[in-house]
C-alpha positions as CSV (number, residue, x, y, z in Angstrom):
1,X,49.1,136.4,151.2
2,X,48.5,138.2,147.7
3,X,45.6,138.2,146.0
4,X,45.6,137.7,141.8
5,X,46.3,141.1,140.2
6,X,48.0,142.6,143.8
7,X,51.7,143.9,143.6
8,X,54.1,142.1,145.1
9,X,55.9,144.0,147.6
10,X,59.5,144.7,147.0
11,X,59.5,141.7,144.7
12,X,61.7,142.1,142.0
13,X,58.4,142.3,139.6
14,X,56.9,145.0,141.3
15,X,57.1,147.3,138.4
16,X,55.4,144.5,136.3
17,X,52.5,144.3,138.5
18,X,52.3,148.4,138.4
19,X,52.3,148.8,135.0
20,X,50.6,145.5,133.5
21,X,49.6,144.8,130.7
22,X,52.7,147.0,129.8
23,X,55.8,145.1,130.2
24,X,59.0,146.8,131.5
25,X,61.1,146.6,128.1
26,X,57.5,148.2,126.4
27,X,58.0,151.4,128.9
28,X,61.2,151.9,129.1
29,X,61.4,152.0,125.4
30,X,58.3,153.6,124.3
31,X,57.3,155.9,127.6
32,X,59.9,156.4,129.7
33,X,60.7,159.9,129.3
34,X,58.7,160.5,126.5
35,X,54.9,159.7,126.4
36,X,52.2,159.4,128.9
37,X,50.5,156.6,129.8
38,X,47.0,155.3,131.6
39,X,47.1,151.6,132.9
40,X,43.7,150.4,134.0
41,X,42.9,149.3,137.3
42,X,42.5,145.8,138.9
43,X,40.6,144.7,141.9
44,X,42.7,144.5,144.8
45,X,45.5,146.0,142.8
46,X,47.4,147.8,145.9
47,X,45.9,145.9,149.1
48,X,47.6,146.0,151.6
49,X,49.7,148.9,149.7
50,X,48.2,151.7,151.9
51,X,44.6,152.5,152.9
52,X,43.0,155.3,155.9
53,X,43.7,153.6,158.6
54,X,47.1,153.4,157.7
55,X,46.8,157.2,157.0
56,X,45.1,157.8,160.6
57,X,48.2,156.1,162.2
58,X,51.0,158.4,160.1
59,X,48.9,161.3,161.5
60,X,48.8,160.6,164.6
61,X,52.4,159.0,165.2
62,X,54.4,162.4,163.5
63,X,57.5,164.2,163.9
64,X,57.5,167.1,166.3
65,X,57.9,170.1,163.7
66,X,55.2,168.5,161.4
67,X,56.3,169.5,158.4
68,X,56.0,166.6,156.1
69,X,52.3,166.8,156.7
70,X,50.0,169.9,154.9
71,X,47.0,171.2,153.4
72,X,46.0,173.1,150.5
73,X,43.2,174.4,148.3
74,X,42.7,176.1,145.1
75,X,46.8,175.9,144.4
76,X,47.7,177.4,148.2
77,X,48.7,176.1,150.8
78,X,47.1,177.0,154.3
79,X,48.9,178.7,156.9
80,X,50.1,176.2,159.7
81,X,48.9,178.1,162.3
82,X,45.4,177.1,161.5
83,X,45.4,173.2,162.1
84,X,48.6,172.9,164.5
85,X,48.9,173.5,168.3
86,X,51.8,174.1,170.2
87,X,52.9,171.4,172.6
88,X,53.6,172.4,176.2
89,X,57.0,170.4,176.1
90,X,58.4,171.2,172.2
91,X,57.2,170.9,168.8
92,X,53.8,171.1,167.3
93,X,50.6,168.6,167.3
94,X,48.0,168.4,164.0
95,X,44.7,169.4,166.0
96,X,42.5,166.9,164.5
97,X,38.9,168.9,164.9
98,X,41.0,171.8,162.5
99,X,42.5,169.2,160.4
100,X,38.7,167.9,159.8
101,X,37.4,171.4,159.5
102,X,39.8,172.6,156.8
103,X,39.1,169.0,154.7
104,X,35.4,169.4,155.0
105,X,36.1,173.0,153.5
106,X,37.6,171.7,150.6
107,X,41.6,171.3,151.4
108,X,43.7,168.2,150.1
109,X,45.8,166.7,152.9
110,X,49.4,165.9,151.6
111,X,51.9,163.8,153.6
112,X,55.4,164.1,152.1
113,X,57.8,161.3,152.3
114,X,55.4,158.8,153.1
115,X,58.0,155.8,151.7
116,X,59.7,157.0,154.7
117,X,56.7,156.1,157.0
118,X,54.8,153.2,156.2
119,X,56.8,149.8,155.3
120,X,55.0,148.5,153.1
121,X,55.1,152.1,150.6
122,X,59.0,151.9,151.8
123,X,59.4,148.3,150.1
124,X,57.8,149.2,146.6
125,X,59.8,152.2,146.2
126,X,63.1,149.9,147.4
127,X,61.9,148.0,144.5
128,X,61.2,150.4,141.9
129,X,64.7,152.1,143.2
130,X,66.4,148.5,142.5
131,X,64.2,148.0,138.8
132,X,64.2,151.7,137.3
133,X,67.4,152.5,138.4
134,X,66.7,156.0,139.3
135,X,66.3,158.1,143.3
136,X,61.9,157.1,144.2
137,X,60.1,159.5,146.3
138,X,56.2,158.9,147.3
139,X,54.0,161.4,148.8
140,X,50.4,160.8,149.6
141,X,47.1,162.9,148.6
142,X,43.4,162.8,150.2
143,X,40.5,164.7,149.5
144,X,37.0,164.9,150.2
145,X,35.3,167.7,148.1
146,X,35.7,169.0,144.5
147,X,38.3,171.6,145.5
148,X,41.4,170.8,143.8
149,X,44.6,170.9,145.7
150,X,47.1,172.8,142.9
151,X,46.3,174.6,140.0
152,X,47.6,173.2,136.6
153,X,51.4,172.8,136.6
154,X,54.1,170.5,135.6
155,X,57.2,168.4,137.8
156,X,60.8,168.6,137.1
157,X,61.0,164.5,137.1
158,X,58.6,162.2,136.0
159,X,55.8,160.4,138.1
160,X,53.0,157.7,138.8
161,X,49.9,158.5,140.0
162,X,48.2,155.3,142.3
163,X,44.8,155.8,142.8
164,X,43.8,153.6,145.9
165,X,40.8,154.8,147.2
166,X,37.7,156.6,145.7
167,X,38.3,158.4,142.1
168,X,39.9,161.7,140.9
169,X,39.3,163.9,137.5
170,X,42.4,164.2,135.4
171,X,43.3,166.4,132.5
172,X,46.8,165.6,131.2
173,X,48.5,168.4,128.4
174,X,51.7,168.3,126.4
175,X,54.5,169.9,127.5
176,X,55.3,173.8,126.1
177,X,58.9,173.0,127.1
178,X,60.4,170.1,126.8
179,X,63.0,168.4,129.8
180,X,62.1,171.5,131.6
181,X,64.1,172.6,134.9
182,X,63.4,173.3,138.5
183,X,65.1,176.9,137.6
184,X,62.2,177.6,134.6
185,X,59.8,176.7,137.1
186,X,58.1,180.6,136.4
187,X,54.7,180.8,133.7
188,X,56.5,183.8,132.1
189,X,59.3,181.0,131.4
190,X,56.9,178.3,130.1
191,X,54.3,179.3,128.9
192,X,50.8,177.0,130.1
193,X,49.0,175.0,127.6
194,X,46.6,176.7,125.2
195,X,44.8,173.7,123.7
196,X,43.0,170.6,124.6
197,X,44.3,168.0,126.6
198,X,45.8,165.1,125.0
199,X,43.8,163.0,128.1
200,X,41.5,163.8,130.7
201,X,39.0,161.1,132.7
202,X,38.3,160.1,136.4
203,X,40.1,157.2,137.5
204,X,39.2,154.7,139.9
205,X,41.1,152.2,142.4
206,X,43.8,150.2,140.6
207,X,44.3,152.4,138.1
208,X,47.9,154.0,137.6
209,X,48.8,157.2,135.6
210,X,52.5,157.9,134.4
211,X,53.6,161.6,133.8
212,X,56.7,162.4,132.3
213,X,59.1,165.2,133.4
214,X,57.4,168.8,131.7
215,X,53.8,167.0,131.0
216,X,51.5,169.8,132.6
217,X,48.4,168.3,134.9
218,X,45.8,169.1,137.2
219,X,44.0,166.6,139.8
220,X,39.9,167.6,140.8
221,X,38.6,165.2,143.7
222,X,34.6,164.4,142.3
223,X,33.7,165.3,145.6
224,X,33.6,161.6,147.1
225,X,36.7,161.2,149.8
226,X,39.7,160.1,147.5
227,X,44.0,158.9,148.3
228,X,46.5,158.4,145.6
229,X,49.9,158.4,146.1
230,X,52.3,160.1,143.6
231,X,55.6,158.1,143.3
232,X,58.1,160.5,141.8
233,X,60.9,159.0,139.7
234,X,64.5,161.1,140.5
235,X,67.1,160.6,137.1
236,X,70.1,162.2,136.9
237,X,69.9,165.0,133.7
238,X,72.6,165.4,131.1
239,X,73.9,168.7,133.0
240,X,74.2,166.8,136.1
241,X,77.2,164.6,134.0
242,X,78.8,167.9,132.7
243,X,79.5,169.0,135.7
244,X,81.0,165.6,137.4
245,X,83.4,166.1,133.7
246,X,84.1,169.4,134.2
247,X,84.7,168.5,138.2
248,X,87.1,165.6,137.3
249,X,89.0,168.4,135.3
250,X,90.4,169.9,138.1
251,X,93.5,168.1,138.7
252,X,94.8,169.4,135.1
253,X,96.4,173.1,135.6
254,X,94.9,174.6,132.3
255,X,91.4,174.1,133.8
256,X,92.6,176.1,137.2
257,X,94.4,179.1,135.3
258,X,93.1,182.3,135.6
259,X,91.7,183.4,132.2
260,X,93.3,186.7,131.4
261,X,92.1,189.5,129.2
262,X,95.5,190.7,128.7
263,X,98.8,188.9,127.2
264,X,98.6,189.2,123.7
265,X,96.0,187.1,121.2
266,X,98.3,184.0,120.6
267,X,98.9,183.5,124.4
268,X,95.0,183.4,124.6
269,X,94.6,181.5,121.2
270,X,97.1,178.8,122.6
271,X,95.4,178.7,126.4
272,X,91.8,178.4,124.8
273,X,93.3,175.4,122.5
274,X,94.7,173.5,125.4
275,X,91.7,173.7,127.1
276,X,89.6,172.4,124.4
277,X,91.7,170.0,123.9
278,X,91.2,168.7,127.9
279,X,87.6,168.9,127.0
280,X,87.1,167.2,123.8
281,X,89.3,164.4,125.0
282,X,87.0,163.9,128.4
283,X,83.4,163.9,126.5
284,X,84.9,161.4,123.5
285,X,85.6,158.9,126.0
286,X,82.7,156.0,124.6
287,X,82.3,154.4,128.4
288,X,81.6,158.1,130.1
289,X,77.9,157.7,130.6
290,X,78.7,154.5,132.3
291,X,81.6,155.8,134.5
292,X,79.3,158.4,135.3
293,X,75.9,156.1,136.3
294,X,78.3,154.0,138.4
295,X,80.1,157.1,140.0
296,X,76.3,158.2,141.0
297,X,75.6,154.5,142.6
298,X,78.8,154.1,144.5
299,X,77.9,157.5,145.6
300,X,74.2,157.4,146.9
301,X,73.1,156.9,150.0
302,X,71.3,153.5,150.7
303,X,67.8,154.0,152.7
304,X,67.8,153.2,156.0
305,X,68.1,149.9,157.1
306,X,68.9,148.0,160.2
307,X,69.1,144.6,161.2
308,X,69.4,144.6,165.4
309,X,71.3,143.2,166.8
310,X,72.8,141.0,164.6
311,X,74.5,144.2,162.4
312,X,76.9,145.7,165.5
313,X,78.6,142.7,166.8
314,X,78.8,138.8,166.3
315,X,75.9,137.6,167.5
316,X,74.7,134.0,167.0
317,X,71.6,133.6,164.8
318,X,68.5,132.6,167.4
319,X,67.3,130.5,164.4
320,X,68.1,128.6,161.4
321,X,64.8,130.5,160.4
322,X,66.1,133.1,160.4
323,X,66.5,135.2,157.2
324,X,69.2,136.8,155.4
325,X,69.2,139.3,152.5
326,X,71.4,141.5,150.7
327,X,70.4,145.4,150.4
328,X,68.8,146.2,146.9
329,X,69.6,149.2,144.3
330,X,73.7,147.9,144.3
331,X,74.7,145.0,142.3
332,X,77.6,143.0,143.5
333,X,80.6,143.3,141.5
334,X,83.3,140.3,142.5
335,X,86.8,140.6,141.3
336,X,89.3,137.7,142.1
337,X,92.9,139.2,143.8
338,X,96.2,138.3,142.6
339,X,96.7,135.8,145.8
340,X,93.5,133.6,144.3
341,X,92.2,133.0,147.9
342,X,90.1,135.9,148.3
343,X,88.0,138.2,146.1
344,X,87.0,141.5,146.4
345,X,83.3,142.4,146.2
346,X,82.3,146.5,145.2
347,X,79.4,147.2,147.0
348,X,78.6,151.4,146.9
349,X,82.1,152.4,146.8
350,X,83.9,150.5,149.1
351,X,85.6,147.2,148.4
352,X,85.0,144.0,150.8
353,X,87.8,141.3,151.4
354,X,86.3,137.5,151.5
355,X,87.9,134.1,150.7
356,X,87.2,132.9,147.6
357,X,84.1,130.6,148.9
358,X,82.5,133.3,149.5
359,X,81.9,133.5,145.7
360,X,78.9,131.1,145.2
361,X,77.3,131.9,148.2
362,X,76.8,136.0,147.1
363,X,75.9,134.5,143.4
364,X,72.8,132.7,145.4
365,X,71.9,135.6,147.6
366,X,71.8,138.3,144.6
367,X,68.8,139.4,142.9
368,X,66.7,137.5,145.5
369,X,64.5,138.7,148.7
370,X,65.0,137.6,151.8
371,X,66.5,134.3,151.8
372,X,66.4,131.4,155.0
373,X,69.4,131.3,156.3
374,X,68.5,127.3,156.2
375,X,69.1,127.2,153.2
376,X,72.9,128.7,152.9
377,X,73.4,125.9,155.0
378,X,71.5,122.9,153.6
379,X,73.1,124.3,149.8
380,X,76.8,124.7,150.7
381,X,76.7,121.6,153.7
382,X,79.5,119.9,151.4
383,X,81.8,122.9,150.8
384,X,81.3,124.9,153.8
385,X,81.3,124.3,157.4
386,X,78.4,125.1,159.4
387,X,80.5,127.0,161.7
388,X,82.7,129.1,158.8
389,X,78.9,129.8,157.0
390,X,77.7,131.5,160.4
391,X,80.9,134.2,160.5
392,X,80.3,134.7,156.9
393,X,77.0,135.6,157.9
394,X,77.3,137.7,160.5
395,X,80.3,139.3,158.7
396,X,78.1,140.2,155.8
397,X,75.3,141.9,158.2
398,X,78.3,143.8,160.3
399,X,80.1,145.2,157.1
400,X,76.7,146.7,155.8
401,X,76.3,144.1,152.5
402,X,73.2,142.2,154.5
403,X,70.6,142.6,156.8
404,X,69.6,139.8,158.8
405,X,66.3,138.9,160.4
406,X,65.2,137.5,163.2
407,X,61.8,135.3,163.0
């Protein structure tokens, strides 16, 4: 149960409750990109979000070669030979009293990847996935003393900062270049700030900081014991659509010819022409930022998710309980067929046969959570047999649109 003021969980208003009093359509118009922003804090803002014990459990539950899990001070980070142990069977532990010994000394422990850890971190990035429409990726921070962990730098894609325990000092500066590349990543490249910051204040729990892509910042623990978690936001960059163009321009031969030095200045003249021609004519097309966004979602990867047993074979439902929902970040796109008995429903890439009832029943199950299957049943008792709705069911989870689960 959620307190007032605490975010929803891979509701579909997550990024509501993250940024409020800032409304979505406000952000993504005014900030997005573009301008940095500090949202004040709430009590009981991110409960149940994460908190140290969670953070106890991710260290001690770990993967074998550790390396999601580091520490570092003063911008470096410390060799892994000096808080890991060698297990006698494979693989490497954390050795907690070496762990404890480095933090005391003043290193920030970072756990990357921690959406792909802790559930409740993995269903507000689902959610920010499914409302920002871009790749999410949240590692978490913790520190003790006033050592910071990096020195002052800048990320190639934007990010929010979640303080959720203790407070942090941060000083927030214009960028020197702006959109700025992984590739410049160099100070000789981009040059570091010379003035004032444009913000710079401790923050407390509840509060939330957005950095855009370029902004140059630098975090200082106040010397209390302090976890935020840095959510960053992964778009796709105008170069990134030049080159899926320029891919799709394969299958015409002047764009695989050789280009000769030699042959005479109209034989060049007249090759150059023909290809700038194949060029022009791909980048005038009005709907090619929207081929290309829904090239990259039929394309991405979905994060994990199972629902066992129910997603291998047929298997009756234990419960009418028992819940049913369809995976986020891909909207449904339902196309009647020429025999108007079925339709076909684009889910990432791949197109799934139903009959035509089938219609209303996705229509119910989009843009909400987890739904009881109860109530497929109770709201199509007239159209659809009880019988016909449980195959459609179990179809859904086996062909990868739905994951069912169990109560």
């Amino acid at each position: 149960m959620h307190s007032e003021g605490v975010i929803k969980l891979g509701a579909s208003d997550a990024v509501e409750h993250l940024l409020g009093p800032v409304s979505l359509p406000v952000f993504a118009a005014e900030y997005l990109g573009e301008r940095f922003l500090h949202v004040p804090g709430r009590p009981g803002k991110f409960t149940g979000l994460f908190n140290w014990k969670d953070l106890n459990t991710v260290l001690r539950i770990h993967r074998p070669d550790v390396s999601h899990i580091k520490l570092a001070k003063d911008g470096e980070f410390i060799p892994r030979d000096r808080f890991l142990v060698q297990r006698r069977v494979g693989g490497s532990w954390l050795e907690p009293n070496a762990v404890n010994r480095e933090l005391h000394d003043g290193a920030t422990l970072i756990v990357d990847g921690i959406d792909l850890l802790h559930e409740p971190v993995t269903q507000l990035a689902e959610a920010l996935e499914e409302r920002l429409q871009c790749g999410v990726g949240v590692n978490m921070y913790a520190g003790w003393r006033a050592s910071r962990g990096f020195d002052l730098h800048w990320d190639d894609h934007d990010v929010f900062i979640l303080q959720i325990f203790g407070r942090k000092r941060w000083q927030v500066y214009h960028p020197t270049r702006r959109y700025p590349l992984e590739s410049e990543r160099t100070v000789a490249t981009i040059p570091k700030p010379d003035g004032d910051p444009v913000w710079a204040a401790e923050i407390d729990v509840g509060e939330v900081l957005y950095i855009p892509r370029g902004w140059w910042h630098v975090a200082v623990p106040c010397d209390v014991p302090t976890l935020h978690l840095t959510i960053g936001l992964y778009y796709p960059k105008a170069l990134d659509m030049v080159g899926w163009v320029v891919g799709n321009l394969r299958s015409q031969d002047s764009m695989r010819m050789d280009v000769h030095c030699v042959g005479g200045i109209e034989a060049r003249n007249r090759y150059y022409l023909e290809v700038q021609n194949a060029l022009v004519a791909a980048f005038s097309d009005p709907a090619l930022a929207d081929k290309f966004l829904k090239h990259l979602d039929s394309a991405r990867a979905p994060r994990p998710t199972f629902g066992l047993p129910y997603s291998v074979v047929p298997t009756p439902l234990d419960s009418v309980e028992s819940k049913i929902r369809l995976l986020p970040r891909a909207p449904l796109q339902i196309e009647a067929l020429e025999d108007e008995e079925t339709i076909s429903v684009a889910f990432r890439g791949e197109a799934h046969v139903f009959r035509r009832e089938a219609g209303p029943v996705l229509s119910m199950l989009a843009g909400r959570g987890a739904l009881p299957v109860r109530e497929l049943y109770e709201a199509f008792a007239d159209s659809i047999e009880r019988e016909q709705m449980e195959t459609f069911v179990s179809d859904l989870a086996i062909q990868g649109l739905a994951v069912l689960e169990s109560q």
